[in-house]
N, C-alpha and C positions, 0 to 999 in steps of 0.2 A: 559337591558338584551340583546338587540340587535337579530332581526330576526331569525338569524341563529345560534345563542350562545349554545352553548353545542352540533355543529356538530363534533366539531374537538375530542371527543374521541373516533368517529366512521371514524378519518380519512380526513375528511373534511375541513380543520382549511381553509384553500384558499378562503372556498363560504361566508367569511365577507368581502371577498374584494370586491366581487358583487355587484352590484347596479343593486335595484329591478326592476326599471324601468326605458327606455332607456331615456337621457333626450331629449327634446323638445325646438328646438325652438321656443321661446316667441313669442307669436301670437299677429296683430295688435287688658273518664272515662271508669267501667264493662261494664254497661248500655251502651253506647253509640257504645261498644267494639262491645256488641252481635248486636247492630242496625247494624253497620258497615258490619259483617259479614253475616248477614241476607240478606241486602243491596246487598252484591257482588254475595252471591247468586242467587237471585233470577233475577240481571242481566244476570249471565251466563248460566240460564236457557234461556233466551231470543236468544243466538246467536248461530251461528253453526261456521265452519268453509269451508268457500269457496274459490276454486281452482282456480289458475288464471296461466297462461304462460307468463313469463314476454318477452315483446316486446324487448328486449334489448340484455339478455344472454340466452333466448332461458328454462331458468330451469323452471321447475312447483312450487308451494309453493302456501301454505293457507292465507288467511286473516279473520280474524271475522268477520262476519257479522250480521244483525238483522236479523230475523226469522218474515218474513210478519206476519201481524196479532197480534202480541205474544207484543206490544209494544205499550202502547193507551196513544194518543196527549192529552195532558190537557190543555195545553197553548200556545201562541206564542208571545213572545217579538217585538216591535216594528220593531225591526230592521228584523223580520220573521227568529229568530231563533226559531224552536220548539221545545217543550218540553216533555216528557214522563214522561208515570208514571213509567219506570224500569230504561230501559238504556238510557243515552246522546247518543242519533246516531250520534251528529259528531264525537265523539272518533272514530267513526269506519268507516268513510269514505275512511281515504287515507290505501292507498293500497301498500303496500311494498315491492320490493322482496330484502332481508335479503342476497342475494348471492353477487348481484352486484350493488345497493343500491337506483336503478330505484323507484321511487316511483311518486306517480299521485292519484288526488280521484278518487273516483270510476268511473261518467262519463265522465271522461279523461284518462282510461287505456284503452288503444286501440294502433296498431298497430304503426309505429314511421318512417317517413323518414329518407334514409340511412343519411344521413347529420345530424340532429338528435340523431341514435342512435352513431353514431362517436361522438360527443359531450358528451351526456352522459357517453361513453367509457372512454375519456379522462379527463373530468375533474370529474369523480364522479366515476367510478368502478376501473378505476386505481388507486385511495387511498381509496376505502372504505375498513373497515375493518373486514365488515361479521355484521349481527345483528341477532339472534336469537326471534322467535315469543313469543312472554309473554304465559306464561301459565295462563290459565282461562281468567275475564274479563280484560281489556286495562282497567290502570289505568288511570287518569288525564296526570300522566308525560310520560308514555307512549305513549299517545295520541300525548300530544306537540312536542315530538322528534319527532314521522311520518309525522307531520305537516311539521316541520323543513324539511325532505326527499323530502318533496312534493314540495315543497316552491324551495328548490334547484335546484331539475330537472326542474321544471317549467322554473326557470331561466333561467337554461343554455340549454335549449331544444327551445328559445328561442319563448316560448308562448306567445299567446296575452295578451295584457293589462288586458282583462276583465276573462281571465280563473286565471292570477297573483291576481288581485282583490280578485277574489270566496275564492280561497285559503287563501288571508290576511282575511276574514269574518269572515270564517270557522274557522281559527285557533283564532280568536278572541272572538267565541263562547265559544271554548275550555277552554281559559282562563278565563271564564266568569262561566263558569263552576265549575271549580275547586274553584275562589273563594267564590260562593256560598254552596259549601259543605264541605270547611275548618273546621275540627271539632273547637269547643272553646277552645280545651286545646291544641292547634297549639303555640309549642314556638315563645312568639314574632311575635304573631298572625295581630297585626293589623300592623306591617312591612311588614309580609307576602302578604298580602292581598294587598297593597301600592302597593309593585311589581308587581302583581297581575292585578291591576287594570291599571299602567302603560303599562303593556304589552298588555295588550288590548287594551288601546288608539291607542298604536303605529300600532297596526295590521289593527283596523278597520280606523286610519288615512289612510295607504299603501292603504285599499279597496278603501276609498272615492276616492283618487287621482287614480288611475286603474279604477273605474270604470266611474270618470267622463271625464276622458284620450279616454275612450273605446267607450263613446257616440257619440261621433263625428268620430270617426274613422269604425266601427265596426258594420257589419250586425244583426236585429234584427231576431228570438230570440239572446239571448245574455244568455251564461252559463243555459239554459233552461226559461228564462222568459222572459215575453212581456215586450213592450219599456216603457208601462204605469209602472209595476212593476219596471223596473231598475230606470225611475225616480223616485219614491216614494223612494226607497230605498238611491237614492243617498242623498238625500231628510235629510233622516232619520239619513243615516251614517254624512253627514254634520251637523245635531243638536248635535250629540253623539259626535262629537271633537272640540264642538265651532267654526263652522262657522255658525252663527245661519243668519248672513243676503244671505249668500248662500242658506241655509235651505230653508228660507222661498221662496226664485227667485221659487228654484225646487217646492216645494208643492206646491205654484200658481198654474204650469202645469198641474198638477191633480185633481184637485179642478174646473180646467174651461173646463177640457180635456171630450170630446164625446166618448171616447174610454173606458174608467178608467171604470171598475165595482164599482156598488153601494159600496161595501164593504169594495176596495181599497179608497176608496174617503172617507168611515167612518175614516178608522186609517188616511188619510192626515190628517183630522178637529184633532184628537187626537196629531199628529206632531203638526199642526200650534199650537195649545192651549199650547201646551208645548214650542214651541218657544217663543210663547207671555210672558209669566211666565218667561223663563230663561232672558230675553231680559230684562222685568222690575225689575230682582233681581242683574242686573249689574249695 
């Protein structure tokens, strides 16, 4: 599917030629109908719509947001994607403006060096071609194309490794997402889903390598978390794409680390145990 794949109806077709990251020299049914509809419901009771000024063309425009409170955590996946009981909050993280095609997640829309915003100018509002905000909630695909937005500018805005990372995660969630609420009577359901699952590999591969790029580079906090938290996590993203003896070097770290809260060192043991398994079923 390729990172960036379905920019180019909105204009874009150039940002596949991009390389995400700079390289480096080498170092020494009815039923299911009304669920559905209940479903979108009662997400879109959940969000509002908030105002934002985009840094770049200067125009005001809305983005959807969560409604504090109004959206209760049930779970959190390994990798500390969380979960709700309404809406997927990462659909509604990146933040868009629809005029000139600036997009960024939310604690990264913020003000922009002139050099910067001439970047963006150049290679992303001179061919975009307008995008219009969805009415009601942000589906799955809507989701993934603001991703794509985010992912772009991030590029060519030329941001750090580790904010390039957050993004590839983020948008790996998404996909992660979507395949778990594929209805069953999805034609060609389990191709779907392949794709699906593909695309997420690729995304959360791009975080691992960003975020393990960013460790040695890059002041802690890091995208909002401590250094304990980025390790565990690089940790986690390296089991999730088969690098399982990478995996395990990182969970060591926190597993012997004076830093690590009780809590973050319960889900390492849950990583390592799972690395043990994947490692004796090769």
């Amino acid at each position: 599917m390729g990172l960036f794949s379905g920019l180019e109806s909105l204009g874009l077709s150039k940002m596949k030629e991009k390389e995400l990251f700079e390289k480096e020299e080498p170092k020494t049914a009815e039923g299911a109908k009304e669920q559905s509809q209940t479903k979108q419901k009662n997400e879109a009771d959940v969000l509002f719509d908030k105002t934002y000024v985009c840094p770049v063309c200067g125009k005001e425009f809305t983005s959807k947001t969560i409604r504090t409170g109004r959206n209760k955590l049930v779970a959190q996946d390994l990798d500390l994607r969380a979960k709700y009981d309404t809406a997927d909050v990462s659909k509604y993280d990146p933040v868009v403006c629809g005029t000139c095609g600036f997009a960024a997640l939310s604690k990264f829309f913020k003000p922009l060096s002139s050099a910067q915003e001439k970047l963006i100018k150049e290679n992303i509002s001179n061919n975009f071609k307008g995008m219009k905000e969805p009415e009601g909630a942000y589906s799955y695909d809507d989701a993934i194309m603001r991703y794509k937005l985010v992912l772009a500018s991030t590029v060519v805005k030329g941001a750090k490794n580790s904010e390039k990372a957050f993004v590839c995660l983020k948008m790996a969630w998404v996909y992660r997402g979507k395949a778990e609420s594929l209805p069953d009577d999805t034609p060609n359901r389990e191709a779907v889903l392949k794709e699906l699952q593909d695309a997420e590999i690729e995304c959360l591969t791009n975080a691992y390598e960003g975020f393990n790029s960013a460790f040695s580079q890059e002041a802690f906090p890091m995208c909002g978390m401590d250094e304990s938290t980025v390790t565990y996590l690089v940790a986690e993203l390296a089991r999730r794409v088969g690098k399982l003896e990478e995996a395990g070097r990182w969970i060591s770290q926190i597993l012997v680390s004076r830093s690590a809260s009780d809590r973050l060192k319960d889900r390492a043991r849950e990583v390592k145990a799972l690395i043990g398994k994947e490692k004796d079923g090769k």
